[in-house]
N, C-alpha and C positions, 0 to 999 in steps of 0.2 A: 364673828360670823355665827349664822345658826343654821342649821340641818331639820330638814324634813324626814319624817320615816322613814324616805326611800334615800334618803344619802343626800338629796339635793343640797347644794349649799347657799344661803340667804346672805343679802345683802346689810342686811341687822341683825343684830344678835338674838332680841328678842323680839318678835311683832305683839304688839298689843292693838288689836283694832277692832274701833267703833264704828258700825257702819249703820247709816239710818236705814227704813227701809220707804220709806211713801217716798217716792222719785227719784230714788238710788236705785232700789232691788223691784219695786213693785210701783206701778203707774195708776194711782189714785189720782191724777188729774184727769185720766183719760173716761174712768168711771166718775167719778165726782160730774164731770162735763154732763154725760149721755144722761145722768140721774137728773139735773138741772134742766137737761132738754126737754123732758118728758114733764116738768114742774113738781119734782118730787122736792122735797124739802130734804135734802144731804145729811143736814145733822141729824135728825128723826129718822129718816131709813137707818143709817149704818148705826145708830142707838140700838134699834130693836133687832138688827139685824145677827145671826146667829154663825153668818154665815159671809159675811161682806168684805171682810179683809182676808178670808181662806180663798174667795174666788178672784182677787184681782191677778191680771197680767202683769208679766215680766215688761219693766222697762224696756230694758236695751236687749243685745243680745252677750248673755251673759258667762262667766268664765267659773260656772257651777263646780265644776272637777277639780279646779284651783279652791274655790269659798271653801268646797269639801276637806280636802287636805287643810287647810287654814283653821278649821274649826276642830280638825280631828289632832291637829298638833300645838296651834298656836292660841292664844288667848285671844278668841273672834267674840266682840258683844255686837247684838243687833241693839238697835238701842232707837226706840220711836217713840213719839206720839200719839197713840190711838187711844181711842173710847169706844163703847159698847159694851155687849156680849161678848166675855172674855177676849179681850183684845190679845193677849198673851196666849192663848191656849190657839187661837184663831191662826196668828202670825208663826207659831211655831210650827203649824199643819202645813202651811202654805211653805216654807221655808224646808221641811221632810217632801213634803210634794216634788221641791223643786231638788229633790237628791242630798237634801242636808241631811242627812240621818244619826249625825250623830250627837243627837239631842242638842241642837242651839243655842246658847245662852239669849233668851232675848230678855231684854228691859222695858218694859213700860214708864214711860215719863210723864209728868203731867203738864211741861211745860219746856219749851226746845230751850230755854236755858238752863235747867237743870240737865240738861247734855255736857253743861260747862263743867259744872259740877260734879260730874259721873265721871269726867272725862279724868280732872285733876285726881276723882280718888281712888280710879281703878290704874291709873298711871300708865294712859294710851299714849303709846308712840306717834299713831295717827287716827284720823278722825274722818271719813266721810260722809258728807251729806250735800242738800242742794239748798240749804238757807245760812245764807251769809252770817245773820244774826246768829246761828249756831254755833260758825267759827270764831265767831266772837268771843263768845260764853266761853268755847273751851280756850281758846286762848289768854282771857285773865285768869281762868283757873288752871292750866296747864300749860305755858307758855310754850315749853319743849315740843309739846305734840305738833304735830305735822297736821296742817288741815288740808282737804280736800273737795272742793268745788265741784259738784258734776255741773256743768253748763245748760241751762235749763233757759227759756225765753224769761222768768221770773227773776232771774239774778243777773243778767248779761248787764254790764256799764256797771256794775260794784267791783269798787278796788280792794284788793287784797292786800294781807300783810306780808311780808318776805317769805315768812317760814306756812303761807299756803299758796294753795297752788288750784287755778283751774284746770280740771280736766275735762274730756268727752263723756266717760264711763269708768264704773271702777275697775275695767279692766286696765285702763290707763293709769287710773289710781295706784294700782296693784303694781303695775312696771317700773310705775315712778319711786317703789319702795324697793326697788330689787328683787319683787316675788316673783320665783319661773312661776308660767302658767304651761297649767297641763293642756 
């Protein structure tokens, strides 16, 4: 079993989790969409853009107070895909924004399989994200890891392998690991 600062006691001993952030934590399809409506070209804004991944909206409605404790105790990676103007410095603003304050590990990827890869060498318990081919990745490099499906109209009708699981949100994610949320 593992303990939180405040005594809480966890369902695993240690958590180690990768959580993505474009359609887990933050809704770049909903921006992506409105930028495409207006005929902006997506890639080329959020390129030049200084500012494009600090301003996006929150997904779901989410379990910040728990992500908080998580990252203040337990080995939490944000682990995305972005480009631009410091993507990293960008995503870490928005992630303190949203109450994470105590400096986030986030990762820059260049490519959702090299999550596979991040996954086996930082030795994640579990993995969330919303592209199937992710839990792929981590799964031949990390078989043990636990993956996590948020349900998204983009993945619905992909089968899973035993040791992942669809969820709603990560706060589902988070109960299906045995983490109390505050």
């Amino acid at each position: 079993m593992g303990y939180d600062a405040s005594g809480v006691e966890y369902d695993v001993d240690v958590v180690k989790i990768g959580i993505n952030m474009n359609g887990v934590l933050a809704d770049y399809v909903t921006a992506a969409t409105a930028l495409e409506a207006q005929g902006v070209n997506v890639f080329g804004h959020v390129s030049a853009s200084e500012s494009f991944w600090r301003e996006l909206e929150p997904c779901d409605p989410l379990p910040w107070k728990t992500l908080g404790r998580l990252v203040a105790v337990d080995e939490t990676y944000f682990i995305t895909r972005r480009y631009g103007i410091r993507p990293q410095e960008q995503t870490a603003s928005w992630l303190k924004s949203m109450s994470m304050n105590d400096g986030p590990a986030v990762i820059i990827v260049p490519t959702d399989k090299t999550k596979g890869v991040l996954a086996g060498a930082l030795g994640l318990t579990a993995m969330v994200d919303d592209q199937p081919g992710v839990l792929e990745a981590v799964y031949r490099h990390a078989p043990a890891c636990k993956g996590f499906l948020i349900d998204r109209p983009h993945n619905r009708g992909v089968s899973l392998r035993r040791s992942q699981q669809r969820v709603g949100s990560l706060a589902q994610a988070l109960d299906a690991l045995g983490i109390p949320r505050e």
